[in-house]
VEXMAR-302321 format. One record per residue (C-alpha): residue in three letters; y, z, x. Coordinates in steps of 0.25 Angstrom, whole numbers, plus 5000, padded with zeros to 4 digits. Layout:
residues N
ALAYZX/...
//
This chain:
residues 758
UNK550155145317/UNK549055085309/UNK548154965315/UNK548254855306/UNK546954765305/UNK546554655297/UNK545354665288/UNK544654545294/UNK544954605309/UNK544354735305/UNK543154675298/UNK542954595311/UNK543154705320/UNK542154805313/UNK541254725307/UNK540854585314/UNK539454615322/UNK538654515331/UNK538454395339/UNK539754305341/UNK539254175332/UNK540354065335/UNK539253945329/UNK539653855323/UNK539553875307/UNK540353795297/UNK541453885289/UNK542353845279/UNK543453775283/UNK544953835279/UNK545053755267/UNK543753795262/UNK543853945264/UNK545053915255/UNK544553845246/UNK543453935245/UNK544354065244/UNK544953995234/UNK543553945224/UNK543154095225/UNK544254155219/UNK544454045209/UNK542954085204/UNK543654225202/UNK544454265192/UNK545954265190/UNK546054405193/UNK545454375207/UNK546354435219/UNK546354335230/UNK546954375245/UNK547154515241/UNK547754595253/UNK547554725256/UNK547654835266/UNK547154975269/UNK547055085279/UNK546255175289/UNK546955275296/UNK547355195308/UNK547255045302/UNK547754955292/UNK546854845288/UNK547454715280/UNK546654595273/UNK546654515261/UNK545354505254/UNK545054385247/UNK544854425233/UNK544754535224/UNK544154515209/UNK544954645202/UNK544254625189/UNK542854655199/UNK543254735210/UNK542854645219/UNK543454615232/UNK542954475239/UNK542954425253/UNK542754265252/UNK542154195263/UNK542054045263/UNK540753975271/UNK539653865273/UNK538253855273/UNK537253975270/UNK538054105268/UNK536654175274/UNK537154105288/UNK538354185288/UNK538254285300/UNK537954435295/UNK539154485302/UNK540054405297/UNK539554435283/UNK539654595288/UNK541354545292/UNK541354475279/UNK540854605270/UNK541554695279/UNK543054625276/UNK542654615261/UNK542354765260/UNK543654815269/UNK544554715257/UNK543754805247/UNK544054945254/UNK545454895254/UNK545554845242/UNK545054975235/UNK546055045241/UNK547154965236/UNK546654955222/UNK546155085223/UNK544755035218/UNK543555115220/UNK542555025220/UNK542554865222/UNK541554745227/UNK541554695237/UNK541154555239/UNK540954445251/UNK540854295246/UNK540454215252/UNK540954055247/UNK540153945251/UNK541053825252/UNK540053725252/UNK539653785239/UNK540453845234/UNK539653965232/UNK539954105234/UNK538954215239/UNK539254355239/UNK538754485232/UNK539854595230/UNK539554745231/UNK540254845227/UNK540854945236/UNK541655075232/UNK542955115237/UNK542255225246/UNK541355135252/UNK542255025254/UNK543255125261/UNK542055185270/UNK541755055274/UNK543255005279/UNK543255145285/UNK542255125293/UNK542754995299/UNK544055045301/UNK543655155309/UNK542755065317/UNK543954985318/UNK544755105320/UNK544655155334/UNK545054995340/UNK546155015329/UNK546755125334/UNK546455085347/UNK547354945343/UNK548555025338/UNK548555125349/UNK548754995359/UNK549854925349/UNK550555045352/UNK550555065365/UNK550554925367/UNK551654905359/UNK552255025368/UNK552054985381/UNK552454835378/UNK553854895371/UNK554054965385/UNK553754835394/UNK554554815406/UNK554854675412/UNK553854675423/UNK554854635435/UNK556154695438/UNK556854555435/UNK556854455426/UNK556754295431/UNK557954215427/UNK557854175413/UNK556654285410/UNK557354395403/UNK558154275395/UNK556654205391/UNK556054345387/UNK557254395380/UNK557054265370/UNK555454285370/UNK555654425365/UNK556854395355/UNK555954285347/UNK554854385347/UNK555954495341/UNK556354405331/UNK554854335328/UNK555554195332/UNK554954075342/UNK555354065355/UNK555353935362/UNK555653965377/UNK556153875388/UNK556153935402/UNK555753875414/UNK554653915423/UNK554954035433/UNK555654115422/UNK554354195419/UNK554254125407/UNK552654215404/UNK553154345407/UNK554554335401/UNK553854275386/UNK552754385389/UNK553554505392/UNK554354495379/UNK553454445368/UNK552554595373/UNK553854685370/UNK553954605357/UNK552454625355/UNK552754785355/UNK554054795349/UNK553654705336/UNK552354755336/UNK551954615336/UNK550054595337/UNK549954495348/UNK550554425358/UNK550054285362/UNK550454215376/UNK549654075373/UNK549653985385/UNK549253825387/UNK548653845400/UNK547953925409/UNK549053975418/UNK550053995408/UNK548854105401/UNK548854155416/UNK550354175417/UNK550254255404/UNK549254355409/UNK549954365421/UNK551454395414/UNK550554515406/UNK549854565419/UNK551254585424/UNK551554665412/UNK550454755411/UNK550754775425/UNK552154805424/UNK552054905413/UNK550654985415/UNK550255015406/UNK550554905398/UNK549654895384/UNK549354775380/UNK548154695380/UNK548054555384/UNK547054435382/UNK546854305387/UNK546154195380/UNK545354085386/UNK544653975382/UNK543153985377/UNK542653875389/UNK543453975398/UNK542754105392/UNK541454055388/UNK540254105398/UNK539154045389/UNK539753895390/UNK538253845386/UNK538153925373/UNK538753935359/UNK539454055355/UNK538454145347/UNK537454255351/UNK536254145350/UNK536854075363/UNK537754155369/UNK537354305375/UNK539054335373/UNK539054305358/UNK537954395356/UNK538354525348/UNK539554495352/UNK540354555340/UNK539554695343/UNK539954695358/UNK541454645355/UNK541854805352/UNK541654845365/UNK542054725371/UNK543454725364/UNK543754885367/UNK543454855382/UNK544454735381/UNK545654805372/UNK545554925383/UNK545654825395/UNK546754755387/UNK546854625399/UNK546054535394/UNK546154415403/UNK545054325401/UNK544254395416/UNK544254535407/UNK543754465394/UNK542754405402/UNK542354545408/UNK542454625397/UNK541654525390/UNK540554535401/UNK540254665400/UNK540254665385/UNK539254545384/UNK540154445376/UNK540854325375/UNK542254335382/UNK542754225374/UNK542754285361/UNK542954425367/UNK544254375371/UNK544554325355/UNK544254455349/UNK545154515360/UNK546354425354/UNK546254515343/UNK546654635351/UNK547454575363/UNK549154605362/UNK549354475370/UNK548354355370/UNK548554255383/UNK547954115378/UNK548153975376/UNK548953905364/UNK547853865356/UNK547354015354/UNK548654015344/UNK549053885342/UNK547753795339/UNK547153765327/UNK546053885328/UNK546953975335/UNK546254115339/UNK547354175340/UNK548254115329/UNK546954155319/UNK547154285324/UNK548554305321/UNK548354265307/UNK547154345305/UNK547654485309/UNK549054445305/UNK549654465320/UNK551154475325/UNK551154385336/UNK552054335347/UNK551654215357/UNK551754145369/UNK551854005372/UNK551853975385/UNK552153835391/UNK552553795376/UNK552753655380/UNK551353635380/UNK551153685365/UNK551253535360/UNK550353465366/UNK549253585365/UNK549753605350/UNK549353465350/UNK547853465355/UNK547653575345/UNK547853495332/UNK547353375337/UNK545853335336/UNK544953205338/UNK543753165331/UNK543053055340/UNK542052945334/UNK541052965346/UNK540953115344/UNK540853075328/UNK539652995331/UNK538853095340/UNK539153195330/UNK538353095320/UNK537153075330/UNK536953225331/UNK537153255316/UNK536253265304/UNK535853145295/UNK536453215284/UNK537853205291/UNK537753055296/UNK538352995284/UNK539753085284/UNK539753045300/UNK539552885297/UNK540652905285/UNK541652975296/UNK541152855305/UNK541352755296/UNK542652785291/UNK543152825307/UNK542652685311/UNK543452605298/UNK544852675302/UNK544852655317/UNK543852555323/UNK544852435321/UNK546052515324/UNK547052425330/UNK547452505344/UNK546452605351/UNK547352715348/UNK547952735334/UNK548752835326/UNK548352875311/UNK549252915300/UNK548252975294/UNK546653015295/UNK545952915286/UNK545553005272/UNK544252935273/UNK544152965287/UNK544553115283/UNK543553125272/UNK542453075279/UNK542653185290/UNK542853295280/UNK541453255273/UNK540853245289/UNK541453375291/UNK540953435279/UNK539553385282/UNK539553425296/UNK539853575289/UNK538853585279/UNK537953545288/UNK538353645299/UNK538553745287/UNK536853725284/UNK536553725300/UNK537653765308/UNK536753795322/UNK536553695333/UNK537153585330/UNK537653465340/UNK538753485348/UNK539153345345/UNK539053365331/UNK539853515329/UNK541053445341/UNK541253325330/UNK541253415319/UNK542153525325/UNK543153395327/UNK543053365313/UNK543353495308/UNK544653495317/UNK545053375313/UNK544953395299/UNK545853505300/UNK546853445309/UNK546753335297/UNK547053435286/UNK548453465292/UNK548653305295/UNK550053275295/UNK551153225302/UNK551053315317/UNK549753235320/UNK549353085319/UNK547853035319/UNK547452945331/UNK546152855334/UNK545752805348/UNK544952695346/UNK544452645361/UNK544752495365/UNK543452485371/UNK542452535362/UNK541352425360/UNK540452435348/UNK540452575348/UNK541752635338/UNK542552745346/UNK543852825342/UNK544552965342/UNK545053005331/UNK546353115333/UNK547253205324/UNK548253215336/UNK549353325332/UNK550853275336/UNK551653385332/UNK550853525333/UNK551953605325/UNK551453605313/UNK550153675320/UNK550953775327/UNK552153805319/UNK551253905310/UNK550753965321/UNK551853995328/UNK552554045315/UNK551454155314/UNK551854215325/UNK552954345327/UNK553654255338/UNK553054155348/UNK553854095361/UNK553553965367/UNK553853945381/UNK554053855393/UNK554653795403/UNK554853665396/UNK555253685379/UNK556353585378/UNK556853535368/UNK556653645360/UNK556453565347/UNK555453475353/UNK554553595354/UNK555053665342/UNK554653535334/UNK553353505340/UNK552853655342/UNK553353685328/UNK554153805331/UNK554653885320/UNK556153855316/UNK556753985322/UNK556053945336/UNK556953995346/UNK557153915358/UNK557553975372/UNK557753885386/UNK557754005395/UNK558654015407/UNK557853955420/UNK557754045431/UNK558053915440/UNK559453825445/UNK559653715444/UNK559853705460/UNK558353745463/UNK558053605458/UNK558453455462/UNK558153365450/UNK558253215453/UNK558153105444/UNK557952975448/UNK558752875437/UNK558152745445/UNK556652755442/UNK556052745430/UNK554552785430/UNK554252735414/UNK553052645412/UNK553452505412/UNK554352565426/UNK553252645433/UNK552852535445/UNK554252515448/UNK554452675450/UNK553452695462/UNK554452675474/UNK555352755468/UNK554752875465/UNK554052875477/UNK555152865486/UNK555952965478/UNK554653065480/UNK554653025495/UNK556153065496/UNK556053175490/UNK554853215499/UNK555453185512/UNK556753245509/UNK556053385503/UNK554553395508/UNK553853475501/UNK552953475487/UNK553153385475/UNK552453355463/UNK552753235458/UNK552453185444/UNK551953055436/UNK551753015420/UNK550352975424/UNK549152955435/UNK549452805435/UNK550952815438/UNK550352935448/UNK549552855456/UNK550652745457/UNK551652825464/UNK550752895473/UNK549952775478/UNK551552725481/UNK551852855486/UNK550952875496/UNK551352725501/UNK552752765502/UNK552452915507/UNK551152925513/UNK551653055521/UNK551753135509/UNK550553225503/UNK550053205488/UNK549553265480/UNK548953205467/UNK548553245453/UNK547353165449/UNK546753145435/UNK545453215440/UNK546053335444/UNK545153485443/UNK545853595439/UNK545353635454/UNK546053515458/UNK547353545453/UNK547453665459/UNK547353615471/UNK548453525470/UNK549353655465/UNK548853725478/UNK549053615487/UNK550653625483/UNK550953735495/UNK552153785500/UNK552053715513/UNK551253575507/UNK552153455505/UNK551753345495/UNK551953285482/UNK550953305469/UNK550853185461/UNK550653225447/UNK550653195433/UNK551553235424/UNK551153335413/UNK549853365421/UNK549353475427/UNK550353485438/UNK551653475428/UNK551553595425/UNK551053725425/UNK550953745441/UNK551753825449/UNK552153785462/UNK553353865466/UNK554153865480/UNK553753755490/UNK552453735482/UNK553353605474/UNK554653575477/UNK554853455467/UNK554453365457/UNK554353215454/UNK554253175441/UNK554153035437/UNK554053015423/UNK554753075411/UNK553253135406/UNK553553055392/UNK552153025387/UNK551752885386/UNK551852805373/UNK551052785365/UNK550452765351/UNK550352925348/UNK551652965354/UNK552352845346/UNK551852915335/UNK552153055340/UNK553453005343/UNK553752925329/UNK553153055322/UNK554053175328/UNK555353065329/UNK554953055311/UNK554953225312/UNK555953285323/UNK556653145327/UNK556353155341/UNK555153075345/UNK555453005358/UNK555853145362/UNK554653225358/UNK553453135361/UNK553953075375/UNK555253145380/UNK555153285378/UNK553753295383/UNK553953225396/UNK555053295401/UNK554053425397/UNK552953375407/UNK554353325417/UNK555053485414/UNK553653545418/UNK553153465431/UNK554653485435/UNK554653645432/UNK553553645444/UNK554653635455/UNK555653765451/UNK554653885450/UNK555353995453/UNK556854045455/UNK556753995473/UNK556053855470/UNK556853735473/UNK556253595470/UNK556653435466/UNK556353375454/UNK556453205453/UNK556353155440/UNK556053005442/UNK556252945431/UNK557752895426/UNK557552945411/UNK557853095418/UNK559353045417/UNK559253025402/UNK560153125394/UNK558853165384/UNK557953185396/UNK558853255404/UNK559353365394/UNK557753405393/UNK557553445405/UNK557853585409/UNK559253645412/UNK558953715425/UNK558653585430/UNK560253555431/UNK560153405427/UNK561353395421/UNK562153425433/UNK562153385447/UNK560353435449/UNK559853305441/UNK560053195452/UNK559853055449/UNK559252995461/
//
């Protein structure tokens, strides 16, 4: 089997030599490379190829690309690179990449046309300028074929290193046992579906409650799929830090199950996690890891392929003894990793590593979502930005005079649209086009200026200007998923202050491509209904499957009561205290033991609990506090004992409302009093009017659906494993109503004799 690698892989692999330089210097944007592209060629003549593909061999490997354009009439072959500034300020090895791609199109391209001899050229196109610099050479057929040779063999050991371990990867996985002797309840069911959607390259959105082995029965399928569709990747992306653990752990158990078991593994953290130079910039002037880093990587990412575990504590070793930077280590190792542990915005986001890689090296990929639920919100924040006016004017202070006049143009035009805004908060339409144009010439300005002296500029300066440059792209895609906002403070004296949002709404748009590229992807959960709220506001493809797997619990392991006489709405708040507090002192004195008991917010919180502790001063609390350290929190987890006795007052939808495990004595029940329906207000009016104009279901999408998420999750604490028994008391007498009580889950009995009205 021959090893298939993309021209642009192999010119990088072979070629690129030196310090890791991640400084900051201007490029084209995506419409200037275009645009770019597109001026060169129309300066050629109509007998100008462009985008020609072509492919060639070396015993062992294939290698694919599409040159950029070909001139018959000359012989010439072009490799076109857009830029901005000096061409003499781009780095030698990147110019030795750039020439090295261009000469491997040649070499193909002599082979197809059976040519022996063609020039070879590298424009570069200034886009500022619009002028192009580039002397072509001519090369002969021999020479351009020596050169490829060489690089291929170079390549070819790691090559055939690669397909030896798709083989046996693809071998071993094909012969994968499940790990235990039995499946839990409802497993077998989850990965039977998991595996189907990856068999017939479908979506998969998956309901199954916590306690399945929700990880290891997504997991265990997709990696039989990954051999016997010979599929490149597999990606298990993750929205927290114990959900990425969970992963690793499911793999551990496989590798340990089935030795030896041939794959190899990465997980992905942040850059502040990763970094061990926090105090210096990323290039080999500052930091002692970027410094020839590209000639240490070789040895650096043998020693990692042969380990295969690449946790984040062995890219940090491995890194060690190389001398380099384990951040970056760990991206060049997500181009030879079978299964990539990381979080959503590694695929999802707007600059997404690994998205960027799959279109690149045009993989076959399956992925993982886990805890699905929380893909909206995240999707969200990651088409979303702010530009802020105090941020604007300290980027001014700190600029050159010859940028002042584009900075007061954007000031003058932010300050005529929203200094008199009637309310402090307001929603836009539209960005003004002034507004717009004014930070497009800013924008441009700030680049030409960076393009002439890209070094040591102020933080304050580059920070507003990366802003602009994101929200100038989020603009470009402007349309009816997001709205613009302005927050203009009450109290802002003589001095003009305001934020400045594109706030994403509905994130499918953004994903819907990206889950489209995929071979199959499954989205998974203990809390995914309705399936077409999720379908809507994820943008699933049409042929999403949707599966609510079989819970492994009765309905007779859990009391659910609902208490139809209080209701803790707003304006009803202050006439709920005595009530819920002598319901959870009922409820304690008649089954001691340890309870968590939630609230729509600190204020309601604190009400309770003051009354609480007047009526109860007996039983132990324990509170949730605003200020709370993640040291902190933990030690409330670890204060829930088998043997301790006391209530948790919470917040709903916080750090204790999901994602903790507390199984056995460790909480026995639950008191939630609220619905979790996010409070009105002038952005979710507008989310609601928007999404009831599109899908017809606004009240439901903007304030039911996701409450009863954040109730569903605080509620799956109680029932964590197949022995638990618990109490849930849902105090609010919405519970009753038909549209509320068909959302939450079956297992849960409520519509027979289980659901008490008390």
């Amino acid at each position: 089997m021959d090893y298939h690698v993309t021209v642009r892989t192999l010119a990088e692999f072979t070629a690129k030599r030196g310090d890791l330089d991640l400084r900051f210097t201007p490029s084209p944007t995506s419409l200037e490379g275009i645009q770019g592209h597109q001026l060169v060629r129309h300066r050629r003549k109509a007998s100008y190829q462009a985008e020609v593909q072509l492919e060639g061999y070396y015993p062992g490997l294939r290698v694919t690309g599409r040159a950029d354009g070909y001139d018959p009439e000359r012989h010439r072959i072009e490799e076109i690179k857009t830029h901005r500034g000096d061409v003499e300020r781009i780095p030698a090895n990147q110019q030795a990449l750039h020439w090295a791609q261009a000469k491997f199109y040649a070499w193909l391209l002599c082979r197809q046309e059976k040519l022996k001899q063609v020039e070879v050229c590298v424009i570069y196109f200034n886009v500022l300028t619009k002028e192009e610099t580039g002397e072509p050479i001519l090369m002969t057929a021999r020479e351009l074929q020596s050169f490829f040779n060489r690089h291929c063999e170079a390549f070819l050991a790691w090559s055939e290193q690669e397909t030896a371990h798709r083989l046996i990867r693809n071998e071993t996985l094909s012969k994968l046992p499940f790990p235990y002797k039995r499946y839990r309840d409802g497993q077998r069911d989850l990965l039977e579906k998991v595996y189907y959607a990856a068999r017939d390259g479908v979506c998969l959105l998956a309901q199954a409650t916590t306690g399945i082995g929700k990880t290891l029965g997504t997991i265990f399928p997709q990696l039989r799929a990954l051999a016997q569709f010979d599929h490149d990747r597999l990606f298990f992306l993750t929205a927290k830090t114990p959900g990425r653990q969970l992963a690793l752990d499911a793999l551990h158990t496989l590798q340990q199950s089935h030795e030896p078991l041939r794959i190899r593994v990465l997980e992905i953290v942040s850059l502040e996690r990763a970094c061990l130079h926090k105090d210096k910039a990323c290039h080999g002037e500052s930091c002692p890891l970027a410094v020839g880093f590209f000639d240490k990587l070789p040895a650096a990412r043998q020693a990692a392929v042969n380990q295969r575990w690449l946790s984040h504590e062995a890219i940090q070793r491995i890194a060690a003894t190389h001398d380099l930077c384990p951040y970056f280590l760990a991206q060049e190792m997500a181009k030879w990793s079978d299964v990539v542990v990381c979080d959503y915005n590694y695929y999802f986001d707007m600059s997404a590593l690994l998205y960027a890689l799959t279109i690149i090296n045009e993989w076959r990929v399956l992925v993982l979502v886990d805890e699905a639920h929380n893909l909206i919100d995240r999707a969200r924040s990651m088409y979303t930005v702010n530009l802020n006016f105090n941020a604007l004017q300290l980027a001014q202070q700190v600029s050159p005079a010859k940028l002042r006049a584009k900075f007061d143009d954007v000031a003058s035009q932010w300050i005529r649209h929203f200094r008199d805004q009637p309310e402090s908060y307001q929603l836009y339409s539209a960005i003004p086009e002034d507004l717009l144009i004014s930070l497009n010439r800013l924008n441009t300005a700030i680049t030409d200026y960076l393009s002439a002296k890209p070094a040591n500029q102020p933080a304050d300066l580059m920070r507003f200007y990366f802003d602009v440059m994101t929200f100038l792209r989020l603009s470009e895609s402007f349309n009816d998923h997001s709205v613009i906002d302005c927050v203009v403070p009450d109290d802002q004296g003589l001095a003009f202050e305001s934020e400045l949002t594109i706030r994403n709404l509905l994130p499918g748009p953004f994903l819907n491509p990206r889950l489209k590229r995929t071979m199959s992807t499954t989205l998974f959960s203990a809390t995914l209904s309705p399936f077409h709220y999720y379908r809507d506001l994820l943008g699933l493809p049409e042929n999403t499957r949707w599966e609510n797997v079989r819970s492994p619990f009765k309905a007779n392991q859990l009391q659910v009561r609902i208490t139809p006489h209080i209701s803790t709405r707003q304006k009803d708040r202050h006439k709920s205290l005595d009530d819920v507090c002598e319901l959870m002192r009922y409820q304690f004195e008649r089954h001691p033991g340890n309870y968590m008991a939630f609230f729509s917010s600190y204020d309601y919180l604190s009400q309770v609990l003051e009354r609480f502790q007047e009526l109860a001063p007996s039983v132990p609390v324990n509170v949730q506090s605003r200020t709370m350290s993640q040291t902190d929190r933990q030690q409330l987890i670890d204060d829930f004992t088998e043997s301790s006795q006391q209530i948790g007052f919470c917040v709903l939808g916080g750090a204790f409302g999901e994602g903790i495990d507390l199984p056995g004595k460790r909480l026995i029940g639950v008191f939630i009093t609220t619905l979790g329906q996010p409070a009105p207000s002038v952005l979710n009016k507008t989310l609601e009017s928007r999404i009831d104009s599109i899908y017809g279901k606004g009240y439901e999408y903007t304030y039911l659906y996701p409450g009863l998420q954040k109730v569903i999750q605080a509620a799956g604490r109680v029932i964590r494993t197949e022995t638990d028994t618990g109490f849930i008391w849902l105090m609010d007498d919405r519970y009753n109503q038909p549209r509320v009580m068909v959302t939450l889950p079956e297992w849960w009995g409520m519509s027979g004799t289980n659901a008490l009205s008390v």
